[in-house]
N, C-alpha and C positions, 0 to 999 in steps of 0.2 A: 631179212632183218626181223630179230625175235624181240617182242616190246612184252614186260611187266607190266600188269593192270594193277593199278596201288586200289588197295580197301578201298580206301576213303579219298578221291582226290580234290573233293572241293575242301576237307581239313585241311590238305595241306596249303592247298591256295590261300586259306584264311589264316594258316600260321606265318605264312610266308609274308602279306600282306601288312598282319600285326606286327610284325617282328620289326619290317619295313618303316611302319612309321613309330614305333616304339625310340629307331635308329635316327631318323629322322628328329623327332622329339630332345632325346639325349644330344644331338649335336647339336642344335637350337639353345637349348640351357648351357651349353659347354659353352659356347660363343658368345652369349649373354655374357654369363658370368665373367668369362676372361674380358672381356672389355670394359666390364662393369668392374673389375679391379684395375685396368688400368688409365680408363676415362680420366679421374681425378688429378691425375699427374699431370694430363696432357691437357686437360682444358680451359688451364689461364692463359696458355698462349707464353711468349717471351715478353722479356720487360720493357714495362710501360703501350703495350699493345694489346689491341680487342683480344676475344674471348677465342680460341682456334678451333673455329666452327666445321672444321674438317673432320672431328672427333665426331660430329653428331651426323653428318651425311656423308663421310664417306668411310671411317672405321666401323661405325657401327652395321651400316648393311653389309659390309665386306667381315665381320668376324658370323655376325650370324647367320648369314648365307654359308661361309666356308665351314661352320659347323655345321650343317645341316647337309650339305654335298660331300663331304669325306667319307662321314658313318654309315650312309646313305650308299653311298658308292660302295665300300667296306663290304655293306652288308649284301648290296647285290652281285660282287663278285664273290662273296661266300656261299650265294645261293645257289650259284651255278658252279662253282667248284669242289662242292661238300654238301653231304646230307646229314652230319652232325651238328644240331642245334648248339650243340656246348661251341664249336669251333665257329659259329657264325658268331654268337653273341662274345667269345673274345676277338674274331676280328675286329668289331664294333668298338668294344670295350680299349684294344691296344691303341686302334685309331683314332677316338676320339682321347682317350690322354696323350697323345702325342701330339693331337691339335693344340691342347690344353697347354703342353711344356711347351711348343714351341711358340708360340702366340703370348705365354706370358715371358719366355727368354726375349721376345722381340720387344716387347713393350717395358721391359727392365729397366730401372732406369741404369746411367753411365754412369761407372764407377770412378771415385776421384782420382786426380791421381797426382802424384807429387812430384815436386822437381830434385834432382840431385842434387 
């Protein structure tokens, strides 16, 4: 078994590293953000009832954790199956807007709809 000795291998440790939490970061904000658009819809609750506090302890840690575990994920199976920088940072990039489009399709509101 014949092993390459890279230049520099503690660079790439710290790109790898960086890039990691750069991934991490961007899905944190994605998750944010998308909840933070659809919070206001959902947190009066139905009518004439309290406030539906399930928006604040159980959407919220579940959008920004799931941002944070996808890109994250993304970016370490990029790491290990490709040494192009460009193709890691679009695995990240495809992943986290598709967290984005589907997290805000879910929290959409219902559309009306009328009777015949």
């Amino acid at each position: 078994m014949t092993t390459t000795k890279r230049n520099r291998p503690e660079a790439d440790g710290r790109a790898e590293t960086t890039g990691g939490c750069l991934a991490a970061a961007l899905g944190g904000a994605a998750g944010l953000g998308s909840w933070a658009v659809a919070a206001p819809r959902r947190w009066p609750g139905e009518f004439e009832t309290s406030p539906n506090w399930s928006v604040l302890y159980l959407d919220f840690p579940a959008m920004v954790l799931t941002g944070i575990a996808l890109p994250l994920l993304a970016w370490t199976v990029a790491v290990r199956a490709t040494s192009s920088p460009a193709l890691r940072a679009g695995a990240v990039l495809l992943t986290t807007a598709l967290f984005v489009a589907a997290a805000l399709g879910w929290y959409a509101p219902a559309r009306p709809t009328t009777p015949l």
